[in-house]
C-alpha positions, 0 to 999 in steps of 0.5 A: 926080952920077955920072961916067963912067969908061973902062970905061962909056965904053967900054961905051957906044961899043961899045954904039952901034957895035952898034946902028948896025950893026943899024940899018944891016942893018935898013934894007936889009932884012938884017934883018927886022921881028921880029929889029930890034923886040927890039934897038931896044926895048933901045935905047929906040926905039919905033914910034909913031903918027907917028914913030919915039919914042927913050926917053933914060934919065935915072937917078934924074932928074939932069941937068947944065947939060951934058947939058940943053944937048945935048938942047936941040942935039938937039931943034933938029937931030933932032927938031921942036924939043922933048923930053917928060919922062916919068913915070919922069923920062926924055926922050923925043923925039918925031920923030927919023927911024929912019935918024938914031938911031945918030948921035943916041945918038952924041951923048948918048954925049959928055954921058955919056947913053943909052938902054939898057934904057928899053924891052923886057923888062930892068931898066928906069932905075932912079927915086928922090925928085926931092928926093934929097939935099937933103929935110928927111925924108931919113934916107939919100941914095938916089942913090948906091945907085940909080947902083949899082942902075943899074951892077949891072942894065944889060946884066946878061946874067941878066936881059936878057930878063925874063918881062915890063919890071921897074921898081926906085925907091929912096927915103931919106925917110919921105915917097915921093916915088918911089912906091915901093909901085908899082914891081916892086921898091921899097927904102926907106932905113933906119937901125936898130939893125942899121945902115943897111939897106932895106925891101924891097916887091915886086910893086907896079905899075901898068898894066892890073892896078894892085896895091900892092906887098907888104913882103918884108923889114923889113930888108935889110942894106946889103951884101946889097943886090945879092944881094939883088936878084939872088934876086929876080930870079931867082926871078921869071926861073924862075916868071914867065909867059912864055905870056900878056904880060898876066899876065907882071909879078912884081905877077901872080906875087906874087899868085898864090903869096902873100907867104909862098910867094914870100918864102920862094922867095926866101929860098931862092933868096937862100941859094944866090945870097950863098954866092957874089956879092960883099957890097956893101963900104963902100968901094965905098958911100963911093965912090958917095957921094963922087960925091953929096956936097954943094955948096959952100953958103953959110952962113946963119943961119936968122933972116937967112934967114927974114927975105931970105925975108920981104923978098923982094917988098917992091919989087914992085909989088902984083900982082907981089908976090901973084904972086911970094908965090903961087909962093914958096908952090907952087913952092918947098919947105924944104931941109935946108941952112938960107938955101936952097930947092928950086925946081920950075920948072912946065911945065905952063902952060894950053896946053902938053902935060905935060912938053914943054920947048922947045930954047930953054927947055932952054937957059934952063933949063941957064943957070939951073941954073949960076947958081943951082943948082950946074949940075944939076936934077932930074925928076919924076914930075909931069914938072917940073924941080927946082932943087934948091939955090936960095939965098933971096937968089937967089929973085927973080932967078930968079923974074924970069928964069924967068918971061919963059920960062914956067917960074913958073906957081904951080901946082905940087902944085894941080889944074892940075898935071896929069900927062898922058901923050902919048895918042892923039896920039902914041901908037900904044897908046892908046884916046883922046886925053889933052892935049885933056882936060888942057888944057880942064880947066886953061881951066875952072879958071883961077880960081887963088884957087879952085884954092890954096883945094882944097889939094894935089890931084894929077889925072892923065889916062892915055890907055888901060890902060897907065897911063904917067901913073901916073891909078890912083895919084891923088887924081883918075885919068882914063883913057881907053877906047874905046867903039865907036870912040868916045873916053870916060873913066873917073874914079877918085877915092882913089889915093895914092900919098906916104905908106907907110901910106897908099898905095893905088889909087884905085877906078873912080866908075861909068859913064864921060863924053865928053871934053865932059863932063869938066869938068863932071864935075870941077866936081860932084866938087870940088863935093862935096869943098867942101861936105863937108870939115871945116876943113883937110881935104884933098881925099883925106882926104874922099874915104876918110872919106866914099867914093864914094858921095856922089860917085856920087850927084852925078855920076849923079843920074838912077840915085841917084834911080832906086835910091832910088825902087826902096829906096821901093817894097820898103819898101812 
C-alpha cells in the first residue's frame, strides 16, 4: 500500500496544528458557529444527534495491521469502544468529544491516517473494488490510479469549495464492484488498441435524486487522466447551482444540459486545461505501482490446490464440516493467483448494527491480517473486511480462529447481508430509525437453508433521503420516511448496481409499512420470487422479467382487488 513521503507528512502535521488552533478558538467562543461548521466539516467532523461523529478516510479501503491496531487504541481511548465502517469504505467514530478531536487526528497521523476531505463540499475519499489487485476479472490494478486520484484532489485549492461533495470510484475489472455508475465521476480501467486508458461516466448518484450516470468518454488516454479530471471539474465549478443545495450535484447539471452539451463543455474546457497541466507520464504510473505490486505468494499447483481445498473439513466433525463448507461457499471468493482466496470477514451477525467492529475485534482482525494476509485487509461497500490473500491450506485455521470472534457468519452476498446506515440512532439527518428494522429481518429469516436457496440477494436499509446505505441501488431498498411524526418505510425492488449494462435504480412498490410490518412484507415479496422463478433465476432477474406488478398485487391485496372489481364493472 502507499506510503507516506516527507512532503504528505509534513502536509498532514501542519494540517492538524491548523485544525486544533481552530478548535481551539471555537471553544472559547473566538470563533463562531457558522465560521467552525465549513473547517470541521473539511476535517470530517459532524455534529450528530448524540455526539460529535469524526469521519476517518480510508482511500480506496486498504488498511495495514498498523493502522487497525491504532484505530482499535482509538475507540478504547476516545470513544466508546468501537468504530463503524461506512459505505464508501471509511471509519467512522461515533462518540469522540469535540474538545478531544485535535489529538485524536494527531494520532492517525503516526499510521499515516486522516480525515481530510470526508466532508463539505470538495472531492470526497476516492473508493475503488475491495478486490483490487487480486480479482480474477481485473484487466488493470485501480489502486495506483485512485492513490493519484487521491494526491491530485486533496486540498486542491480549485476545488475546495465545490458547488455541492463530489465523489470519484475507479474500477479495473468488468464486474463493479465500485458502483461506478453512481459516483460524480466514475473511471473504468481499460485496455484497448489505444493502449491502457479509462471510461469515463459522469453524473451518476445517489441521495434524494438517484440517477445512473452517463458515458462521456469511451476512451481517455492514461496521461490525460488528471487533466482530464480537471476539465470536468471546472466545468461543474462554473455552472453548478450555487442557489439551491438540493439541486447543487453534477448528476443535476448533467441532466439539465444533456450529455452532448455537457460533453462538448468539457471537451472545451478540457482543450484550454491540456495546453498547460502536466500529462500523467509513465514513470510516475510505474512508481505508484511499485507501491501496489504483489506479495510474496507461495507457489501452488492448481490440482494441489483444488484438492487442500476439497480436503479441508475431512477432520471436522459433521456439523462443523457443513458450517465450515457453507462459509467456503459465501465467504471466500477465487483469487488471481492459483492456492490462494479471498476471504471477507462478516460483520453482520444477528445483533450487531452493520458495519460496527469492536477495539477487541480490531485487534483480532490486525493479527490476522499479519498471519494469513501479508498485514493488509480491505473495506467494503457492504461495510465488511477483505482478507484478500488467503493461502488454501491457511482456510481452516483461520476459520477457527476467527469464528471465537464473530467474524464467520456465512452470510456474505445473502439476505441477512444487510447494509444498514446508522439512522435515527445516530444520526441528527434521519427520518426513521435503520438498525431496529435490519436486526428484525435477520431474526425472521434465520433459517440459513432457506436463505443459501434465494441466491445472492443484496437488502439495503437507509434511514431517510440521503441514501448513505446505497437502499436505491439494490435488489431490495428500504427507506425510511417520516409520516406525521411517525416512522414508516418504503420499499423498492429492481436496483443494481454490479453489472456495467445492467446497473439501474430500483423503483418504489407502492404505499409504505410500519416497522412492524416489514418482515411480513419481505416474506410475501420473497414469496413471489420463490413461486415464480425459473430454474437458477436470480432474484433480479425475476423482478426485471416480471416487474412490479405482481409484487404490488401481493403486497396490497386489498387495492389489486378493488382495481380489479373497477376493470369488471367498466367491462359491463
Amino acid at each position: 500500500m502507499y506510503i507516506y513521503n516527507d512532503i504528505d507528512k509534513q502536509l498532514l502535521h501542519e494540517r492538524i496544528a491548523q485544525f486544533r488552533d481552530q478548535t481551539q478558538r471555537f471553544l472559547k467562543g473566538d470563533l463562531a458557529d457558522d465560521a467552525f461548521l465549513p473547517l470541521r466539516l473539511q476535517n470530517g467532523l459532524y455534529i450528530q444527534r448524540h455526539a460529535p461523529m469524526l469521519r476517518v478516510a480510508v482511500p480506496y479501503g486498504m488498511l495495514s495491521s498498523s493502522q487497525l491496531r491504532k484505530l482499535a487504541s482509538i475507540s478504547r481511548d476516545y470513544d466508546k469502544g468501537y468504530c463503524h465502517i461506512t459505505t464508501r469504505q471509511n471509519i467512522q467514530f461515533n462518540w469522540p468529544k469535540l474538545e478531544t478531536i485535535p489529538e485524536l487526528l494527531k494520532e492517525l497521523s503516526e499510521v499515516e491516517m486522516h480525515t481530510i476531505q470526508t466532508s463539505g463540499n470538495c472531492i470526497r475519499n476516492v473508493t475503488s473494488d475491495a478486490l483490487a489487485g487480486v480479482a480474477g476479472d481485473e484487466a488493470i490494478d485501480p489502486r495506483p490510479y485512485a492513490e493519484l486520484v487521491r494526491e491530485w484532489s486533496t486540498l486542491h485549492p480549485e476545488f475546495a469549495f465545490l458547488p455541492r461533495k463530489f465523489k470519484i470510484a475507479i474500477s479495473g475489472s468488468t464486474q463493479d464492484r465500485a458502483s461506478i455508475q453512481f459516483h460524480d465521476i466514475g473511471l473504468q480501467l481499460v485496455l484497448s488498441d489505444k493502449g491502457r486508458g479509462f471510461r469515463v461516466f459522469v453524473g451518476g448518484g445517489l441521495g434524494r435524486t438517484p440517477i445512473k450516470a452517463s458515458l462521456l468518454r469511451e476512451f481517455l488516454p492514461e496521461e490525460d487522466l488528471l487533466s482530464y479530471l480537471s476539465a470536468i471539474l471546472r466545468t461543474y465549478n462554473q455552472l453548478g447551482r450555487r442557489d439551491n443545495k438540493y439541486k447543487a450535484r453534477i448528476k443535476i447539471l448533467v441532466r439539465a444540459l444533456g450529455i452532448d452539451t455537457f460533453t462538448q463543455k468539457v471537451e472545451e474546457q478540457w482543450l484550454r486545461v491540456k495546453a498547460h497541466y502536466p500529462v500523467l507520464d509513465q514513470k510516475t504510473v510505474e512508481l505508484m505501482q511499485q507501491f501496489f505490486s504483489s506479495p510474496s505468494y507461495k507457489k501452488f499447483e492448481l490440482e494441489d490446490a483444488e484438492l487442500t481445498l476439497k480436503n479441508l473439513s475431512n477432520n471436522l466433525l459433521e456439523h462443523s464440516q457443513r458450517a465450515f463448507k457453507n462459509w467456503l461457499m459465501r465467504n471466500t471468493g477465487e483469487h488471481k493467483i492459483p492456492g490462494y482466496r479471498t476471504v471477507t470477514l462478516s460483520l453482520k451477525p444477528t445483533g450487531v448494527p452493520a458495519g460496527d467492529v469492536t477495539d477487541r475485534q480490531l485487534d483480532v482482525i490486525a493479527d490476522l491480517a499479519d498471519r494469513y494476509s501479508f498485514g493488509e485487509v480491505r473495506t467494503t461497500q457492504q461495510q465488511n473486511i477483505v482478507l484478500a490473500d488467503v493461502a488454501v491450506n491457511d482456510l481452516l485455521e483461520l476459520w477457527l480462529s476467527a469464528k471465537q470472534y464473530g467474524f464467520t457468519s456465512a452470510n456474505v452476498g445473502t439476505l441477512t447481508d444487510i447494509t444498514c446506515c446508522p439512522g435515527g440512532d445516530f444520526c441528527a439527518l434521519a427520518n426513521a430509525k435503520s438498525i431496529p428494522v435490519a436486526e428484525a429481518i435477520q431474526r425472521r429469516f434465520d433459517d440459513m437453508d432457506y436463505v443459501y436457496d434465494l441466491g445472492d440477494l443484496a437488502l439495503k436499509i437507509s434511514g431517510c433521503m440521503n441514501g448513505c446505505a446505497h437502499h436505491s441501488i439494490s435488489h431490495i431498498g428500504i427507506l425510511g420516511v417520516d409520516k406525521k411524526g411517525e416512522e414508516f418505510y418504503q420499499i423498492m425492488l429492481g436496483g443494481s448496481a454490479g453489472d456495467i449494462a445492467t446497473a439501474s435504480v430500483g423503483k418504489v412498490v407502492g404505499p409504505s409499512f410500519s416497522a412492524s410490518d416489514i418482515p411480513d412484507a419481505l416474506d410475501t415479496i420473497l414469496q413471489v420470487y420463490v413461486d415464480r422463478r425459473l430454474e437458477n433465476e436470480s432474484f433480479i432477474h425475476v423482478v426485471n422479467r416480471l416487474g412490479l406488478d405482481v409484487f404490488k398485487a401481493a403486497l396490497y391485496p386489498q387495492k389489486a382487488s378493488s382495481n380489479n372489481n373497477r376493470k369488471a364493472a367498466k367491462l359491463h
